[in-house]
C-alpha positions in Angstrom: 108.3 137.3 87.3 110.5 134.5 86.1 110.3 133.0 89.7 106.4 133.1 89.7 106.0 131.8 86.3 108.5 128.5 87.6 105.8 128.0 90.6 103.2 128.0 88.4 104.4 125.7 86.2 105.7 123.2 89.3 102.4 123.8 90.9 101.0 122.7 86.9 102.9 119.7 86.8 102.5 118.3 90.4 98.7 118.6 90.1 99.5 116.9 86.5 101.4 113.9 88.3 98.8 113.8 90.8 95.9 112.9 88.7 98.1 110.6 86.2 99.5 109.2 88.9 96.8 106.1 89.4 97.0 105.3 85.8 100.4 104.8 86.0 100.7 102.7 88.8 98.2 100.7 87.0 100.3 100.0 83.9 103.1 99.2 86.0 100.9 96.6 87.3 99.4 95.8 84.1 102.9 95.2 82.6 104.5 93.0 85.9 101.1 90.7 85.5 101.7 90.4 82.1 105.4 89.2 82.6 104.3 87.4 85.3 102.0 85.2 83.2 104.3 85.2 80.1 107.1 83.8 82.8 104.9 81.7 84.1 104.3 79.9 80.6 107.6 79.9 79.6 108.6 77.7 83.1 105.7 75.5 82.1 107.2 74.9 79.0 110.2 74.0 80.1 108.6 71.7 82.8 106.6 69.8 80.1 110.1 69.1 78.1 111.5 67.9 80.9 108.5 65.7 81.5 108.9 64.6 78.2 112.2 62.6 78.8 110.9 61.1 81.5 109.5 57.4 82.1 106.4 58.6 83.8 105.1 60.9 81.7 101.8 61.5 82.1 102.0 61.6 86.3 104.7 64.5 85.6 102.9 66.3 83.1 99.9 66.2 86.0 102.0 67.8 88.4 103.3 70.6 86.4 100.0 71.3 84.7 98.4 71.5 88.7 101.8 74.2 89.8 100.7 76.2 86.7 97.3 75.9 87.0 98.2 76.9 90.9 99.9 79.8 89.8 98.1 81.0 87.1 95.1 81.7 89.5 96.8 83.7 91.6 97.8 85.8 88.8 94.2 85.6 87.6 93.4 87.1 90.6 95.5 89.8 91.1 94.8 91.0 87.7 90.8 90.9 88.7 91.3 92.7 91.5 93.4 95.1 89.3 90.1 95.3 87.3 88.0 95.6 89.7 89.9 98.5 91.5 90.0 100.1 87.8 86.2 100.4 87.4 85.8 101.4 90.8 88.1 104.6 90.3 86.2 105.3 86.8 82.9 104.9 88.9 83.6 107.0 91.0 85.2 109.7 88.3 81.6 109.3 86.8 79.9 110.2 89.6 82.0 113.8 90.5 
């Protein structure tokens, strides 16, 4: 009995990890875009400072602004696509 009860309960939790799965693969993702961006901001900080001490400012401030600017839209897009991949699995949750 014991050794039926401990399939049951594998066969339980499998089918558990199998349907949470999805969401949390999505977190994951979630949290990596969001220390992505916040990484992202911080560098672009840190490029404006160093713009700061230099002689041509406003030509340096240009080129970080466009390499975050760059980068921020790939993020941007990842995280749409993220969203986009998110409704379609509810969609299609709604329509079963």
């Amino acid at each position: 009995m014991p050794a039926r009860l401990a399939r049951s309960l594998l066969c339980v939790a499998a089918t558990a990890l199998a349907l949470l799965w999805p969401a949390l693969a999505r977190a994951d993702a979630d949290a990596e875009l969001q220390q992505a961006q916040h990484a992202l901001d911080a560098q672009y900080a840190q490029q404006r400072a160093v713009c700061a001490r230099r002689f041509f400012v406003n030509a340096c401030l240009q080129h970080a602004e466009a390499r975050w600017r760059a980068a921020s839209a790939e993020l941007r897009a990842r995280r749409v696509a993220l969203e986009r991949a998110r409704r379609a699995e509810l969609a299609a949750q709604e329509r079963a």
